[in-house]
C-alpha angles and dihedrals in degrees: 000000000000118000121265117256094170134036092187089067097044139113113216128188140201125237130167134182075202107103097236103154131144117291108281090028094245087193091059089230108195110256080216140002096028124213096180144008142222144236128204144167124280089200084060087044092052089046104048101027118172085350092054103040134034131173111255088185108128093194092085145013101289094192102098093054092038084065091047124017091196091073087073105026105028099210084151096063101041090049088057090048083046091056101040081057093247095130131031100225142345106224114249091236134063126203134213156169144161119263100191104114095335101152122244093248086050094050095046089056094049091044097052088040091064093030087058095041085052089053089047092052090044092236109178096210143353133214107224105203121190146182 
């Protein structure tokens, strides 16, 4: 992937080892010792907000981003960036697992399957939040 020269023409992505999946976690995500991840739609984040998402991650107190959904993935401030014309784009997908006990070998594989899915969309950069 080339370097970025200019935010303003990039595409930047979301992805968090922090659980945060739609209410009733219609991917089944693993709580703990994770085996896969998910992707979903920022548009559906944006919509639905708190009433919409909750962490379903059982390494840490949940109750904070359960409230607000923009203290682990921070689409509010990304939108603000977009529109100040900082950055390009923000990409229409976010991703996410769970970190807490997840094996190395799990979490490589996780790791490479949404490396490879950002190269495919040809996403710039991607903002990596954790817990």
């Amino acid at each position: 992937v080339p370097p970025i020269f200019s935010l303003a023409d990039a595409t930047i992505a979301l992805v968090t080892e922090g659980g945060l999946v739609p209410r009733a976690n219609p991917d089944r995500i693993e709580a703990a010792r994770a085996t896969k991840y998910g992707k979903y739609s920022v548009e559906e984040l944006e919509k639905t907000g708190a009433e919409g998402f909750q962490s379903i991650h059982r390494g840490f107190d949940t109750t904070f981003i359960n409230e607000d959904p923009d203290r682990l993935l921070p689409m509010d401030a990304l939108r603000e960036l977009q529109k100040e014309g900082i950055i390009g784009k923000i990409h229409t997908e976010f991703f996410v697992t769970t970190g807490v006990a997840t094996t190395m070998e799990n979490a490589r594989k996780i790791g490479a399957a949404i490396a490879q899915e950002l190269v495919s969309a040809r996403v710039s950069a991607a903002i990596v939040t954790g817990t």
